[in-house]
N, C-alpha and C positions, 0 to 999 in steps of 0.2 A: 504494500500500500504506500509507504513512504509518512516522509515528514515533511508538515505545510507549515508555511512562514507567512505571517504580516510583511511586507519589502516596503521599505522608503529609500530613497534616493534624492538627494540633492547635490545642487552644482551652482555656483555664485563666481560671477564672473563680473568685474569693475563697470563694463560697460558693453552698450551695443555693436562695437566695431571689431571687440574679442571675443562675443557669442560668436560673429559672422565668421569669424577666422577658423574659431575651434570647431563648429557645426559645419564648416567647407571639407576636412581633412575629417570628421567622426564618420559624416556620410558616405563618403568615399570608402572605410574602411571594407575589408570583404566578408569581416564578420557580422559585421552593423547592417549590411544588404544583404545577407542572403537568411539572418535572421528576421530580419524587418521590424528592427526595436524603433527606431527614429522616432515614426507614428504613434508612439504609445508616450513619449514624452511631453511636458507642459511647460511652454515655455511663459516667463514672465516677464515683465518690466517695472523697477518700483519708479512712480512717480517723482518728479523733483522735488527737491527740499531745499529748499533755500536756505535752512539751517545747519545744513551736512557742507562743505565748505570740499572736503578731501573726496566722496564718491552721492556726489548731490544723485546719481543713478547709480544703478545697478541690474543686472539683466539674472534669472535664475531657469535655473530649468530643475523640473521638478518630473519622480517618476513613483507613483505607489501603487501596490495591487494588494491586496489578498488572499490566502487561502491556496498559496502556489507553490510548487517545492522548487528549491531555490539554493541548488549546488553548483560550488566553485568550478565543479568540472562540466557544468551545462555550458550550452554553447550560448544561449541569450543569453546567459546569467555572464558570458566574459562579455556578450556585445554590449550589454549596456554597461558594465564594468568599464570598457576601453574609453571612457568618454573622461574618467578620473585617471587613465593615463595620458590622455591626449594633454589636456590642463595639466599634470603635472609638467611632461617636454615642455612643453609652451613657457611654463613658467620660468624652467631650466635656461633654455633658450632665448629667454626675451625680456630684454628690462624692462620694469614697468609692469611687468604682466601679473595680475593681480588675479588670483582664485581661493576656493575653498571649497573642499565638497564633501560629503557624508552619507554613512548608508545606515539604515538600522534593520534589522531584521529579527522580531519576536515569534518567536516557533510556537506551535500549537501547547506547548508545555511550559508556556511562560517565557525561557530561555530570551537571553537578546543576546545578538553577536550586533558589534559596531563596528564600524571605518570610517577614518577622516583624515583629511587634509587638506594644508592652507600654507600657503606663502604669505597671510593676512589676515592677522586677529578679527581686525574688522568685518570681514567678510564672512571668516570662521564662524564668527558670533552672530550673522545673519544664518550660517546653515542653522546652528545649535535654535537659532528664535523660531524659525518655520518647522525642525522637527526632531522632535525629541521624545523620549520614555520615557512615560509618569509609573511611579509605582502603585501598584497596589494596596489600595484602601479597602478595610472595612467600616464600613454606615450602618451605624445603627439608628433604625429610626423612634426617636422621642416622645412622638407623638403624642397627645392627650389620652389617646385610647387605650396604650399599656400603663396600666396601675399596680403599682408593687403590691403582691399580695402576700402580706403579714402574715394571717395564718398559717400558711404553709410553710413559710420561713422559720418564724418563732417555734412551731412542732418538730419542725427538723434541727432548728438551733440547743429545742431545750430541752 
């Protein structure tokens, strides 16, 4: 039967003109087309902020599914993988070139395996704001309706 994973995937890139570069060279790869991952990614653009002074924009791409099993040795699972080595070369290769990107993946059993990387706190800290693991809570609910019931306490207390 196997094991299903929750998958997030993100990718933050400084601006619009180094999404165009990294998504020119991810397309083209021959694992990326013949898997046909591209289509399954969302791409973003945060609006300007006249406040942000150092990355007033920023472009992301974003990729999550559900309930998919989700091995290092699958062939989609390195296509959409090659996109956090493309941005890394890039970054290797190019002053200036600003990324960060992350993966999470919580398996049917709770489990989380993560990855990330960032030539840029900043950005870093954009993937960590859009996607991340909350732990597990229990709620109990207070309601009016449950009333501690004395007598069964106090017979069993005393």
């Amino acid at each position: 039967m196997g094991y299903y994973s929750d998958v997030g995937l993100v990718v933050v890139l400084k601006d619009r003109n180094d999404l165009q570069e990294v998504l020119s060279v991810y397309k083209m790869h021959p694992n990326v087309q013949r898997e046909d991952v591209f289509k399954h990614w969302t791409i973003y653009e945060r609006e300007f902020d006249p406040n942000d002074s150092e990355y007033p924009r920023y472009c992301m791409m974003e990729y999550r599914t559900t309930y998919v099993k989700w091995y290092d040795e699958f062939d989609d699972v390195q296509a959409f993988r090659q996109l956090f080595t493309i941005v890394e070369q890039f970054g290797k290769e190019r002053d200036g070139f600003k990324y960060a990107y992350r993966e999470i993946a919580v398996g049917e059993d709770g489990a989380t395996n993560e990855d990330e990387g960032e030539n840029c706190k900043k950005l870093g800290f954009v993937c960590w704001e859009r996607m991340r693991v909350e732990p597990a809570q229990i709620k109990f609910d207070n309601g009016d309706f449950f009333k501690p019931y004395k007598e069964i306490k106090e017979g069993i207390d005393g």
